[in-house]
C-alpha positions as CSV (number, residue, x, y, z in Angstrom):
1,X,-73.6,37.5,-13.5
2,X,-73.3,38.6,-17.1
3,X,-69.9,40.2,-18.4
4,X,-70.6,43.4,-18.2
5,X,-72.0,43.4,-14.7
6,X,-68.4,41.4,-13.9
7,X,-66.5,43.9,-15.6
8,X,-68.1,46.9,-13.4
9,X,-67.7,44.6,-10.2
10,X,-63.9,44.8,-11.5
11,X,-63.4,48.8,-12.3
12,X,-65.2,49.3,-9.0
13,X,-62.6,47.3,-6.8
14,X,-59.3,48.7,-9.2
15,X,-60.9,52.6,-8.6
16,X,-61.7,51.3,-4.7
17,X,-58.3,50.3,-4.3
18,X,-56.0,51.9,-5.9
19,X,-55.4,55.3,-3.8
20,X,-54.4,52.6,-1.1
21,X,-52.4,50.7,-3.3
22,X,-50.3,54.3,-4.2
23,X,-50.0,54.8,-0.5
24,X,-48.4,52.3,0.1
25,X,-45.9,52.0,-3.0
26,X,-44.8,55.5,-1.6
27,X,-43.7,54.7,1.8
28,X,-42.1,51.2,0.6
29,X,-40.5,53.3,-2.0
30,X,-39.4,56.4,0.8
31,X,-37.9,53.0,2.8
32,X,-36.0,51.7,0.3
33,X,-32.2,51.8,-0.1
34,X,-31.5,54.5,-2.7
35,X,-27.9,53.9,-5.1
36,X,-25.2,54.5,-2.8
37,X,-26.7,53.8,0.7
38,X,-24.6,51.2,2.9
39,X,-26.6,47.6,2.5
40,X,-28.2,47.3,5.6
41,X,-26.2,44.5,7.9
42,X,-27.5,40.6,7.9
43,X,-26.6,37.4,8.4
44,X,-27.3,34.1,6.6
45,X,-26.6,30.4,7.0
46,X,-23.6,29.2,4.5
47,X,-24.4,26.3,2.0
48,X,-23.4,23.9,4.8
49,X,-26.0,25.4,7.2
50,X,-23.2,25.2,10.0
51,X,-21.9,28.7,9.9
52,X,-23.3,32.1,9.8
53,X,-22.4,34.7,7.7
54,X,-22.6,38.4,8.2
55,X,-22.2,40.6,5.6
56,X,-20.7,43.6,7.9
57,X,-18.5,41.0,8.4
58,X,-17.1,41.6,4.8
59,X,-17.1,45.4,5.0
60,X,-13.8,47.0,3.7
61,X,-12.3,44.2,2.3
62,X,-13.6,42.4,-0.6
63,X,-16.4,43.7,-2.9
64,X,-19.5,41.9,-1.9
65,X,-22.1,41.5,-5.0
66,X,-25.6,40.7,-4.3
67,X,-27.9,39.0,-6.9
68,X,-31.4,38.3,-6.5
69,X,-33.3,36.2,-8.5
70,X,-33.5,32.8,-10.0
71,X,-30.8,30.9,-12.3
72,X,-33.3,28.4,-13.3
C-alpha cells in the first residue's frame, strides 16, 4: 500500500469515527463531577493493606486533598 492510499485508509477511519468519539466525550463529560459537587464516597486499602479507608469517613472534619497522578 503506497502512502497516499495509507493516508486515505486513515482520514476515512478519523471521519468514521469521530461523531462516536464526540458522543461519547459528552455523556462522560455530563457524568463528571463539576467544581463544587460532594466527591462521590470510596474506600481504599491504607499503605499497610490491613485497613480500609473511607473517605465519607473524613467528611466534616479535616480537609481531604486528592492528587492524581505520578511523582515519578
Amino acid at each position: 500500500m503506497n502512502v497516499l492510499a495509507e493516508l486515505l485508509s486513515d482520514v476515512k477511519f478519523i471521519v468514521q469515527y469521530r461523531k462516536k468519539y464526540v458522543r461519547l466525550q459528552k455523556d462522560l463529560d455530563s457524568r463528571a463531577p463539576k467544581a463544587g459537587d460532594l466527591a462521590p464516597d470510596f474506600s481504599l486499602s491504607d499503605v499497610t493493606g490491613k485497613m480500609n479507608v473511607r473517605l465519607s469517613d473524613f467528611r466534616g472534619k479535616k480537609p481531604v486533598a486528592l492528587v492524581f497522578g505520578s511523582y515519578t
